[in-house]
C-alpha positions as CSV (number, residue, x, y, z in Angstrom):
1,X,26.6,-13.4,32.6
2,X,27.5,-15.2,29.3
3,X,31.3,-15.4,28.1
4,X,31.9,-13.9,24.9
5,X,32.9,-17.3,23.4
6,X,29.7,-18.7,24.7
7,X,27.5,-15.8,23.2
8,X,29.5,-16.4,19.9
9,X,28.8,-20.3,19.9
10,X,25.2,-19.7,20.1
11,X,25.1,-17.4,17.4
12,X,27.2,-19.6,15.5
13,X,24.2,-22.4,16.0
14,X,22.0,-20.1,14.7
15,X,23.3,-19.7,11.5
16,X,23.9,-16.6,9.2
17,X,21.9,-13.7,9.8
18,X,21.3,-13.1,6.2
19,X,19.7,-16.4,5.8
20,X,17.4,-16.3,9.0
21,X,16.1,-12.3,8.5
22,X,13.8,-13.2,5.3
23,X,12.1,-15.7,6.7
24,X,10.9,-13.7,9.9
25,X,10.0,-10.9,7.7
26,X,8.1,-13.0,5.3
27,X,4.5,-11.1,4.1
28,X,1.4,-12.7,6.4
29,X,-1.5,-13.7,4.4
30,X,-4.4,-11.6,3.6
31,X,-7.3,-12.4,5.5
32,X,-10.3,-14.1,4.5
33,X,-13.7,-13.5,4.3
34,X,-13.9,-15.5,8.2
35,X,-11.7,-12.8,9.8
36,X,-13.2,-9.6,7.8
37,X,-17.1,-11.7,8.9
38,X,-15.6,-11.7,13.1
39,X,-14.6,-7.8,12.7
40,X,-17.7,-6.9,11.2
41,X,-20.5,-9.0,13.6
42,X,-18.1,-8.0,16.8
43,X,-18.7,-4.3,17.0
44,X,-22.7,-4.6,15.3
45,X,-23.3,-7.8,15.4
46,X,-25.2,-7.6,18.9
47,X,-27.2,-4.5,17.8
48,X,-28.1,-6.1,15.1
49,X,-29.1,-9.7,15.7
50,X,-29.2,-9.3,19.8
51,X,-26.9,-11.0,21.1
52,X,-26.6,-13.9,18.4
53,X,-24.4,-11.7,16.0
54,X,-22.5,-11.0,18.7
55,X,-21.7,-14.6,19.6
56,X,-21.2,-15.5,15.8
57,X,-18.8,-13.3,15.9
58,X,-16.9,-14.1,18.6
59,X,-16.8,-17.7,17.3
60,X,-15.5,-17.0,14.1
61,X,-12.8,-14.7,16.3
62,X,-11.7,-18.0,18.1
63,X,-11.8,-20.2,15.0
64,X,-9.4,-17.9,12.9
65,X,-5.6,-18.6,12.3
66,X,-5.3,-15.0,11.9
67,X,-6.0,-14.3,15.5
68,X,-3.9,-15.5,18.4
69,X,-4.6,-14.9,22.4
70,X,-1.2,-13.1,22.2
């Protein structure tokens, strides 16, 4: 276990709450027409086009900033 004066000199580091909470909470951009284009082509996309719309869709999945492996 940490030492109170160790816990306090790492929170000191990190600088005033105030200051650090906006930028975590700051609003994500809306998503594009590539990310709306994945969500649509994943679900119908291989009924549709086989398995080609499918595919398209999962590429555009992997290519988007919105999306993470997380």
């Amino acid at each position: 276990m940490h030492s109170e004066g160790e816990v306090r000199a790492v929170l000191d580091q990190l600088g005033d709450a105030s200051e650090i909470a906006p930028e975590a909470h700051e609003p994500r951009a809306r998503c594009s027409a590539l990310e709306v284009w994945a969500l649509i082509l994943l679900p119908v996309g291989g009924i549709i086009v086989r398995i080609l719309g499918w595919v398209i869709g999962v590429v555009l999945l992997w290519t988007s900033d919105a999306w993470t492996t997380r």
